[in-house]
C-alpha positions as CSV (number, residue, x, y, z in Angstrom):
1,X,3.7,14.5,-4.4
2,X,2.5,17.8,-6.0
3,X,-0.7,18.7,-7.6
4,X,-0.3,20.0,-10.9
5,X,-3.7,21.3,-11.9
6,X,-7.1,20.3,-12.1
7,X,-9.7,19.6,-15.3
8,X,-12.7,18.1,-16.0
9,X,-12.8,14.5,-16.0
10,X,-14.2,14.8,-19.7
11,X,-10.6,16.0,-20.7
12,X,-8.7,12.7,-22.3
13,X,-5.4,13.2,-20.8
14,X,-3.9,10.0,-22.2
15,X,-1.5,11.8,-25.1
16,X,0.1,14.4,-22.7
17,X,0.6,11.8,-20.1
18,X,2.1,9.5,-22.5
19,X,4.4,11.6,-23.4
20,X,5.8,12.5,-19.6
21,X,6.4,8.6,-19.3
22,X,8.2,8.9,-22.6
23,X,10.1,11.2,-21.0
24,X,10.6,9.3,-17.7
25,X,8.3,12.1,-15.5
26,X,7.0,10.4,-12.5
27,X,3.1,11.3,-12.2
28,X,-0.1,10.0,-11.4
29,X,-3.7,11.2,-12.7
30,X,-6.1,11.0,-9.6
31,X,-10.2,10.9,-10.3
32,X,-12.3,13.0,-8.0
33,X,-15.8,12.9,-9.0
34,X,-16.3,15.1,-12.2
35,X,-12.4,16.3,-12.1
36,X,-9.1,15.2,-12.2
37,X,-6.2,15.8,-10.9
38,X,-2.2,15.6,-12.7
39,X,0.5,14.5,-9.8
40,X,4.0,14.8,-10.0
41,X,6.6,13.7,-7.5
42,X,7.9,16.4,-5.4
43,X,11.6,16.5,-7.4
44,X,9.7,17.5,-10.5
45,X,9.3,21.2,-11.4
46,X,5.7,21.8,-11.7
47,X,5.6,25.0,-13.2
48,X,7.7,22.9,-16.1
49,X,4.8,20.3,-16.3
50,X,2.4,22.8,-16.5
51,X,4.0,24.9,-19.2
52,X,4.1,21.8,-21.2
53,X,0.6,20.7,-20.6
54,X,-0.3,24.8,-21.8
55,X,1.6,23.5,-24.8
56,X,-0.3,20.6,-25.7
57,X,-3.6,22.3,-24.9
58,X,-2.7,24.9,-27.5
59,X,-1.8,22.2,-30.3
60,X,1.8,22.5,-30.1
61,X,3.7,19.2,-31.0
62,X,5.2,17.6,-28.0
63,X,6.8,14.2,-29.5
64,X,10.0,15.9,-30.9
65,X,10.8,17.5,-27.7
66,X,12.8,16.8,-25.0
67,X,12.3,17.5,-21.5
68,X,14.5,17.6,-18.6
69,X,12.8,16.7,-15.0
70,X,14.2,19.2,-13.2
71,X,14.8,18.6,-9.5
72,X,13.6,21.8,-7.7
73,X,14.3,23.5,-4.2
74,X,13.0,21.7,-1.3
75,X,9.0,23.3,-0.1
76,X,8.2,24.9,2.4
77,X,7.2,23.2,5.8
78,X,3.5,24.8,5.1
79,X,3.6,23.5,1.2
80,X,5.1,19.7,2.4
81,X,2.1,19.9,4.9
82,X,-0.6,20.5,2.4
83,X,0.6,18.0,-0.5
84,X,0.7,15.3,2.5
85,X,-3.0,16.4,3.5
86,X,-3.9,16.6,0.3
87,X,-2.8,13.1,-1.1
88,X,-3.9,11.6,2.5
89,X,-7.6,12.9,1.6
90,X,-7.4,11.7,-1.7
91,X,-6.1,7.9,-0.9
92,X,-8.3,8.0,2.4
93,X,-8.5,4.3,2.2
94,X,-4.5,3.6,2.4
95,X,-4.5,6.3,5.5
96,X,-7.6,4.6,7.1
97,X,-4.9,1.3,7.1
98,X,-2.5,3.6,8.7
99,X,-4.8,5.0,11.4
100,X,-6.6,1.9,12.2
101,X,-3.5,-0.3,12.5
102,X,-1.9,2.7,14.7
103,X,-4.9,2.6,17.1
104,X,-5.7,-0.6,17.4
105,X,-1.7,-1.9,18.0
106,X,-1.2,0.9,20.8
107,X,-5.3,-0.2,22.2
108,X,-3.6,-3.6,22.9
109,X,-0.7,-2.0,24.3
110,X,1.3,-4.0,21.6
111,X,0.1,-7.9,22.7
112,X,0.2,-7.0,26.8
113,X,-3.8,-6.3,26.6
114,X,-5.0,-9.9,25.9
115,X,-8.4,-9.2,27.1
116,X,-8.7,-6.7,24.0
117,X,-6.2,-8.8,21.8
118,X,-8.4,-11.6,22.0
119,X,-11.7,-9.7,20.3
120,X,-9.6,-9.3,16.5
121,X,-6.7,-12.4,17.0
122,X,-8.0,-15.0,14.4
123,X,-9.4,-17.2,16.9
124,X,-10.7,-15.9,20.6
125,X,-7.9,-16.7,23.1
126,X,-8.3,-17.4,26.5
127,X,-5.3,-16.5,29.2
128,X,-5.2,-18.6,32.1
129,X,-2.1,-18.9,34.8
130,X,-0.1,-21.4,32.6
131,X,-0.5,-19.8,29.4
132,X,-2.6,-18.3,26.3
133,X,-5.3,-21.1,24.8
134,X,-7.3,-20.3,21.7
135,X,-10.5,-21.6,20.4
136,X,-9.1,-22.3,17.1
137,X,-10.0,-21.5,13.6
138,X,-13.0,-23.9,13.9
139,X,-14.6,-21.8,16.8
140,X,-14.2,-18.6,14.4
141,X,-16.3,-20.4,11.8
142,X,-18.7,-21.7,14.1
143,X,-19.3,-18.3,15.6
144,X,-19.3,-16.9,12.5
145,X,-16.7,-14.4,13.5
146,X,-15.9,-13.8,10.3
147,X,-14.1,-10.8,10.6
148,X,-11.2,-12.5,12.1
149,X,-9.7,-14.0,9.4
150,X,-9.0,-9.9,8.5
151,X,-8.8,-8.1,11.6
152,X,-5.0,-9.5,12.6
153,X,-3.8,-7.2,9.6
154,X,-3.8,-4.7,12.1
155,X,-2.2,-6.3,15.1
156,X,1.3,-4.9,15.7
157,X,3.6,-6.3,18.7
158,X,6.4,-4.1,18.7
159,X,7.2,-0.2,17.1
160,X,9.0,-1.1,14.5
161,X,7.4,-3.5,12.8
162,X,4.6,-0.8,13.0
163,X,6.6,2.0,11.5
164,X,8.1,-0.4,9.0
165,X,4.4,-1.4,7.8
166,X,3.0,1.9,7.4
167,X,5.7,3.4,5.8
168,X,5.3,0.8,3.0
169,X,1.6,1.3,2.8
170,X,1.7,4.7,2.6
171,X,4.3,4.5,-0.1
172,X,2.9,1.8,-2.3
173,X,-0.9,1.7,-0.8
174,X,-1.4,5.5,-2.1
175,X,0.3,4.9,-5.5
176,X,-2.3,1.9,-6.4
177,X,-5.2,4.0,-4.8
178,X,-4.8,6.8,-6.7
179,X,-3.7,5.6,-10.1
180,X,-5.5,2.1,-10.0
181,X,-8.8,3.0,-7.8
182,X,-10.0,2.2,-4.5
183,X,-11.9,-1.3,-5.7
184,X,-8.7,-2.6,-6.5
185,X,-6.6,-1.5,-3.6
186,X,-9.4,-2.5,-1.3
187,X,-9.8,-5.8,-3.0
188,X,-6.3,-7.0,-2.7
189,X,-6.2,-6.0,0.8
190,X,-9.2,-8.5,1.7
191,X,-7.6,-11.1,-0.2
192,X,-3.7,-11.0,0.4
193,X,-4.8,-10.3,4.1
194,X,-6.8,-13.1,4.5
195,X,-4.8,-15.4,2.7
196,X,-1.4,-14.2,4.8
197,X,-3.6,-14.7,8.1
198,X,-4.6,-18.2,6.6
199,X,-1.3,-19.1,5.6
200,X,0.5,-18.2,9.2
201,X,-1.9,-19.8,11.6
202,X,-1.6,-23.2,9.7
203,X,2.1,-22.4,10.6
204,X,2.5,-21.2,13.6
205,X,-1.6,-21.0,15.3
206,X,-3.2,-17.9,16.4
207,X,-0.5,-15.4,18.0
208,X,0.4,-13.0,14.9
209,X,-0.9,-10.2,13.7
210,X,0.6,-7.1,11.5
211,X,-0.2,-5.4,8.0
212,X,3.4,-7.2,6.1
213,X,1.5,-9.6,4.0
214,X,-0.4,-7.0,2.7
215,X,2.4,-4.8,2.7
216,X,4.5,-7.5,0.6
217,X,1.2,-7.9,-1.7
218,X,1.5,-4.5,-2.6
219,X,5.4,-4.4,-2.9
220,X,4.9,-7.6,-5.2
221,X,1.6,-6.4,-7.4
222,X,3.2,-3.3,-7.8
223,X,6.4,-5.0,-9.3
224,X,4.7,-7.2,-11.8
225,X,2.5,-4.6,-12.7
226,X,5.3,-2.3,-13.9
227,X,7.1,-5.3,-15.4
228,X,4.0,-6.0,-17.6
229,X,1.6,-2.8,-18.1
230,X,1.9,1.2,-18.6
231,X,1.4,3.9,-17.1
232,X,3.9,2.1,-14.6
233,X,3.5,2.7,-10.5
234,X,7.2,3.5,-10.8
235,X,8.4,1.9,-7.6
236,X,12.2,1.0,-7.8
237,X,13.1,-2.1,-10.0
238,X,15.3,-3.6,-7.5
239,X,12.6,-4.1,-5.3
240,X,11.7,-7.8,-6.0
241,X,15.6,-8.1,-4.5
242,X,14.5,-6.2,-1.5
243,X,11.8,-8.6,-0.8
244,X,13.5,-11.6,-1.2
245,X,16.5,-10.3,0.9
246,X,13.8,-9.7,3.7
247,X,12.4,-12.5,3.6
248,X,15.5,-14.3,3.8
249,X,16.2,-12.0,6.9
250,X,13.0,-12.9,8.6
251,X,13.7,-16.4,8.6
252,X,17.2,-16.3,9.5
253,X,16.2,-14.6,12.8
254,X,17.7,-11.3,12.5
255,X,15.2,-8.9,12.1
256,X,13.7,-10.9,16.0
257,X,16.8,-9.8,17.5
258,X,16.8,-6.1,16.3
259,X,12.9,-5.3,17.7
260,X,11.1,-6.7,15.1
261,X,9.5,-9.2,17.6
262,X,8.2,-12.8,16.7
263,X,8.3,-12.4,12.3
264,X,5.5,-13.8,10.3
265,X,7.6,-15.0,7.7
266,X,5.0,-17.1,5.9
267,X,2.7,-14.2,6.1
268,X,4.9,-12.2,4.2
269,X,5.1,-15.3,1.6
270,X,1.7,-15.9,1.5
271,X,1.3,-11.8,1.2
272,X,3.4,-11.9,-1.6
273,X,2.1,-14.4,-3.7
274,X,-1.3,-13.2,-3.4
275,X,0.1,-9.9,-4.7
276,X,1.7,-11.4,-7.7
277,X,-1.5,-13.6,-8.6
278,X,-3.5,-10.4,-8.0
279,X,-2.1,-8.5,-11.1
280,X,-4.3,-9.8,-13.7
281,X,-7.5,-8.8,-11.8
282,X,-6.2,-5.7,-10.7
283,X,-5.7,-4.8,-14.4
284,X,-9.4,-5.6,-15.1
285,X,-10.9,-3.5,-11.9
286,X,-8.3,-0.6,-12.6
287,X,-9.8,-0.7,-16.2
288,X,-13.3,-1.1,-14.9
289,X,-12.5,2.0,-12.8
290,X,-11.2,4.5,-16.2
């Protein structure tokens, strides 16, 4: 995305950025202490916006208009590099996902380092010659290793269910950081993770881990937010099929035999509907947040 400019956060907005959904302008309005901030996706012609927004400022009339997003040239490698900095900065907790997961997934060399694995699985494991034995969930809660029941959110076992996961959050993660807040984002992540972790241990034990029930939490909030409220996240509307046609590939097997590894498929359901049932609170935190 591309900065557009930057006011004081005094400056009520809300008219001029009405008026670019009217228009079907892709944007977001990010809060940085006593500014903010007007995004645009990068297709968008900023000088346009900002002409416009010159308009408004000056009085002029903008509901009889009619504006055309224009798609412009491609940036510059050193432009593309400072929007991605720049949006990475501002939705740090989205990229601390991102960094963590990538750290911590190649740290247990993708499940082969069980003596590390064992520290942020839901339940300590033990490896012995004939196999991998866990303490279970009750010796997490009577150790009051609490932090277990999030940790496996970061636990990837092969590198494409990795690249899959952070490609997602940092598509969907930054968009509900920025335009909702960090309370809410950080919120839903806590509870659609530990509800997906929940859901596939009573499934399938302790061996799991990855960030796709939160991922599908987000992919779900963010559909039956737009379905329901304005200003809209503005991820594509066919993506409630996408999810369901995933899932349906997880449990079929497919995406195991491609490199996905072992799927958490009821993680990704549990994710899911935590990310639906999530909406109405995330409406009253983002509102607690403006």
């Amino acid at each position: 995305m591309i900065k557009v400019f930057t006011v004081p956060l005094q400056e009520d907005l809300t008219e001029f950025t009405q008026f670019l959904w009217q228009q079907q302008v892709p944007h977001r309005v990010v809060e940085n202490g006593e500014f903010q901030a007007l995004w645009i996706e990068a297709s968008v012609n900023p000088e346009d916006i900002y002409a416009l927004y010159q308009m408004w400022r000056e009085g002029d009339d903008l509901s009889q208009m009619q504006f055309s997003a224009l798609t412009v040239e491609p940036s510059s490698g050193a432009g593309q590099q400072r929007n991605f900095l720049e949006l990475a900065k501002t939705a740090w907790f989205s990229t601390s996902l991102i960094v963590v997961s990538i750290v911590l997934s190649f740290a247990i060399g993708f499940g082969d380092n069980v003596e590390l694995l064992r520290y942020f699985s839901i339940a300590d494991l033990v490896q012995r010659d004939d196999g991998i034995y866990s303490t279970g969930l009750a010796g997490t809660i009577e150790t009051m290793e609490y932090w277990r029941l999030i940790t496996p959110i970061f636990l990837h076992f092969s590198a494409a269910h990795i690249i899959f996961n952070i490609l997602w959050i940092w598509i969907a993660g930054t968009r509900i950081e920025c335009l909702h807040g960090r309370l809410p984002l950080v919120v839903l992540v806590v509870f659609s993770g530990v509800a997906s972790n929940l859901a596939q241990y009573w499934v399938g034990g302790p061996l799991f881990g990855g960030l796709s029930g939160v991922v599908f939490a987000f992919l779900g909030y963010c559909w039956l937010w737009d379905r329901l409220y304005v200003p809209k996240l503005g991820l594509p509307t066919a993506l409630m099929g996408f999810m369901v046609f995933w899932l349906a590939l997880g449990y079929s097997g497919i995406l195991s035999s491609v490199g996905f590894g072992s799927i958490a498929n009821t993680a990704h359901l549990a994710g899911l509907v935590a990310g639906l049932i999530f909406v109405p609170l995330g409406k009253r935190l983002a509102k607690a947040k403006g």
